[in-house]
C-alpha positions as CSV (number, residue, x, y, z in Angstrom):
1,X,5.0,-10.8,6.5
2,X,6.4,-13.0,3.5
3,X,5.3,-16.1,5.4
4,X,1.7,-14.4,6.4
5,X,1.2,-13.7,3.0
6,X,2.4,-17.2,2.0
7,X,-0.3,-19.3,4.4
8,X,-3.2,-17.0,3.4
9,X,-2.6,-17.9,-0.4
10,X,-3.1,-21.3,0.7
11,X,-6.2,-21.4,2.3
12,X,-8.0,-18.3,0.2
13,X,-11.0,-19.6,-1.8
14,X,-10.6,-20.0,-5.2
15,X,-11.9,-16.7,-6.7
16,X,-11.4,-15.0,-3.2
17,X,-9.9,-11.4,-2.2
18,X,-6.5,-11.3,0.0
19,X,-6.6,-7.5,1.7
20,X,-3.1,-6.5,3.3
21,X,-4.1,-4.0,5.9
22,X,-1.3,-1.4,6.9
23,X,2.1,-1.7,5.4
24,X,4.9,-4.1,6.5
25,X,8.0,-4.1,4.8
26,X,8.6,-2.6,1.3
27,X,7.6,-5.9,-1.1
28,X,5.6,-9.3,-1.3
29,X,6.1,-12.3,-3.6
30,X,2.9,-13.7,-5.1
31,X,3.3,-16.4,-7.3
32,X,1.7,-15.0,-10.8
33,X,0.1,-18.5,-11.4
34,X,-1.4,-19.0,-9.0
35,X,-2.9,-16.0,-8.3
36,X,-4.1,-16.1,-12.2
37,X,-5.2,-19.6,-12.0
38,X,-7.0,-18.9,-8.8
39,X,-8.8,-15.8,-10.1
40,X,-7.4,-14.2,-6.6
41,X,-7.8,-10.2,-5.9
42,X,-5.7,-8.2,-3.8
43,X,-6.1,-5.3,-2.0
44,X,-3.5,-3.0,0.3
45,X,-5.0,-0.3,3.0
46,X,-3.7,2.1,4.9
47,X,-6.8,2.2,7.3
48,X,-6.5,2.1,11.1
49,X,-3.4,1.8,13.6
50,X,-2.6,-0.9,15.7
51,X,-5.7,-1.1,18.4
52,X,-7.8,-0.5,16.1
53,X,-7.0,-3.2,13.2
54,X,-7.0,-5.8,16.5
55,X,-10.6,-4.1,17.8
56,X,-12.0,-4.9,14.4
57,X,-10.2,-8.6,14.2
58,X,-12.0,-9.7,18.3
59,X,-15.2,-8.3,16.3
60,X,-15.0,-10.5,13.6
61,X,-14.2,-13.3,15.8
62,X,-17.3,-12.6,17.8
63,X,-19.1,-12.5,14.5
64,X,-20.2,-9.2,15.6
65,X,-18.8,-7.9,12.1
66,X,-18.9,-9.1,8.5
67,X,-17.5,-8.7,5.7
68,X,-19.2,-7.3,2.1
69,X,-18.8,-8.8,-0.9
């Protein structure tokens, strides 16, 4: 998870949202500047299991899906 969360820090937009869905582990590191400097947002969910959080990811790959602002 720690190096997931790592990589997407580098290629989120400036001013972009980072959304951790389901929970790994018990902690992340973020580094505070960064995320400041950035103007990053974060967001944790609970929402779907397994097959259903992969279902969702095919759909977005198909562009069948998108995302809301």
């Amino acid at each position: 998870m720690e190096q997931t969360v790592q990589t997407d820090l580098r290629i989120v937009a400036k001013g972009g949202a980072l959304v951790i869905v389901r929970l790994f582990g018990n902690k992340i590191s973020i580094p505070a500047f960064a995320a400041v400097a950035n103007e990053f947002q974060f967001y944790g969910s609970f929402w779907g299991n397994y097959n259903e959080v992969s279902e969702v990811i095919e759909l977005a790959k198909r562009a069948q899906i998108r995302h809301r602002s």
